[in-house]
C-alpha positions, 0 to 999 in steps of 0.5 A: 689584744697584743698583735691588735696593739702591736700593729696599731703601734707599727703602723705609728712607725715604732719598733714593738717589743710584746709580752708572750703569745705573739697573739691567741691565733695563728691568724692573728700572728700571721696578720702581724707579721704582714704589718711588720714586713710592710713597715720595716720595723723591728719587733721582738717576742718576749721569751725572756728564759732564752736568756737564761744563762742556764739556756744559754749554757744548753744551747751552746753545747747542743750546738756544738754538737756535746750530746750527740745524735738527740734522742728525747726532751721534756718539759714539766710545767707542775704550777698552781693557780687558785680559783680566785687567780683565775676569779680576778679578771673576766678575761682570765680562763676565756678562749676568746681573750686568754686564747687558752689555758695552762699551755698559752698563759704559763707553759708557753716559756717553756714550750719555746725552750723545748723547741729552741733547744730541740729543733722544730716540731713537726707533730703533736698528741695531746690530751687536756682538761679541765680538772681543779678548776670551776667558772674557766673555758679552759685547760687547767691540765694538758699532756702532749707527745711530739716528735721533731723534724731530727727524729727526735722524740718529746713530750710536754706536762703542764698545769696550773692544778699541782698544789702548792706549785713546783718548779718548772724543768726542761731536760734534753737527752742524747746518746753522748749527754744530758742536761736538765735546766730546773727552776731556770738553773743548770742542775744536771749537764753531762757530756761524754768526753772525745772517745769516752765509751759509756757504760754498757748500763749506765752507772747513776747518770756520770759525773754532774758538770753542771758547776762546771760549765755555769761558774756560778757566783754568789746569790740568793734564792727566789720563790720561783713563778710556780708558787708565786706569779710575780717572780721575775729574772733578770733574764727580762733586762737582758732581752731588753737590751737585745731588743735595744741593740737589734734597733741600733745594730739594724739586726732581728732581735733573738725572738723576732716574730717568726720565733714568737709564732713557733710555740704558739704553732705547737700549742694550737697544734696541742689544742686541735689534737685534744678536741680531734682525738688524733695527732696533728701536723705543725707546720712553721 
């Protein structure tokens, strides 16, 4: 119901922030953004671990160009639902109102890392299931091959059925450098210095400078969400305040609802390759 409630809210003349999928179609999403070029307003998808600082950190170096030429990417996704998470809300695990599965619900997040820190996808493989699961329409389990428009190959896991639920992990890879972001913390960064040749058959991955580029300050642990569906960053106050200054400063929030429709363009695209058995193109 988000892009049936966002437009209902746009046409009242407000500015609209929405909770993650823009809407469980393209069609839905495509409507929406009709509606929202039509009134002006702004509105921003919540993708709160663009915000990370672990994200963040990635992003800027990739834009900087630090890993050279992209050559792969991956995002695990190895979480745990029990039955009676998927028992407490008739909505919960329906086509028709959860719009899917693992990848829609909780891969999502991850999935937008991907092809923020990636570039776009432009054709998927995929596989899903429904394997630990009872009393659900839909994919506990799916696996995906992408390819991006750079060249770039990827690939996505991602499932609520890997008891008692592990971290989430995006790793970006290229011919000058590395960085794995883990239960959204910068747990691997390595980047060739100017000149620097590497080893003709690597030696154990070079020197982590994860610390290095995060500084991090002192804090504690947090369950993360694989274990615990409650657990929340701060990284939701900061895409607040993004959307808070996008309204005051007249700008695009950072994931206004082109952004918001990108990953919900791959995971449909994961979905028609599942039930055809081929690969499809994605299109922005």
């Amino acid at each position: 119901m988000h892009a049936e409630g966002a437009i209902t809210a746009l046409e009242a003349g407000k500015h609209v922030l929405i909770e993650k999928p823009v809407g469980v179609t393209l069609e839905a999403a495509d409507r929406l953004i009709e509606v929202h070029r039509a009134t002006g307003r702004k509105v921003a998808v919540v993708s709160q671990h663009r915000f990370d600082t672990a994200t963040q950190a990635v992003h800027e170096a990739l834009a900087r160009g630090d890993f050279g030429r992209l050559t792969s990417g991956s995002a695990d996704v190895r979480w745990w639902r029990s039955q009676s998470y998927y028992d407490s809300g008739g909505w919960r695990g329906t086509w028709a109102l959860d719009g899917g599965g693992v990848l829609i619900n909780q891969a999502i997040h991850s999935i937008d890392l991907l092809q923020w820190l990636m570039g776009q996808v432009v054709e998927v493989t995929a596989y899903t299931g429904l394997i630990a699961h009872e009393r659900i329409e839909v994919e506990d389990t799916a696996v995906a091959i992408l390819k991006f428009a750079n060249g770039t190959l990827g690939t996505i896991v991602a499932t609520t059925a890997a008891y008692p639920g592990l971290t989430t992990r995006i790793a970006v890879h290229g011919d000058r450098g590395s960085a794995i972001i883990d239960d959204d913390e910068l747990t691997y960064f390595h980047a060739a210095s100017e000149g620097q040749e590497g080893e003709a058959y690597g030696a154990g991955g070079g020197e982590n400078q994860a610390e290095e580029i995060m500084r991090y300050g002192e804090g504690g642990s947090r369950p993360g969400a694989g274990a615990d569906p409650g657990s929340l960053s701060m990284a939701h106050r900061d895409q607040i305040a993004d959307f808070i200054e996008a309204v005051r400063d007249g700008r695009e929030p950072l994931v206004n609802l082109q952004e918001g429709r990108k990953p919900l363009a791959i995971i449909q695209g994961i979905y028609e390759s599942a039930r055809t058995g081929g690969p499809v193109g994605i299109e922005e």
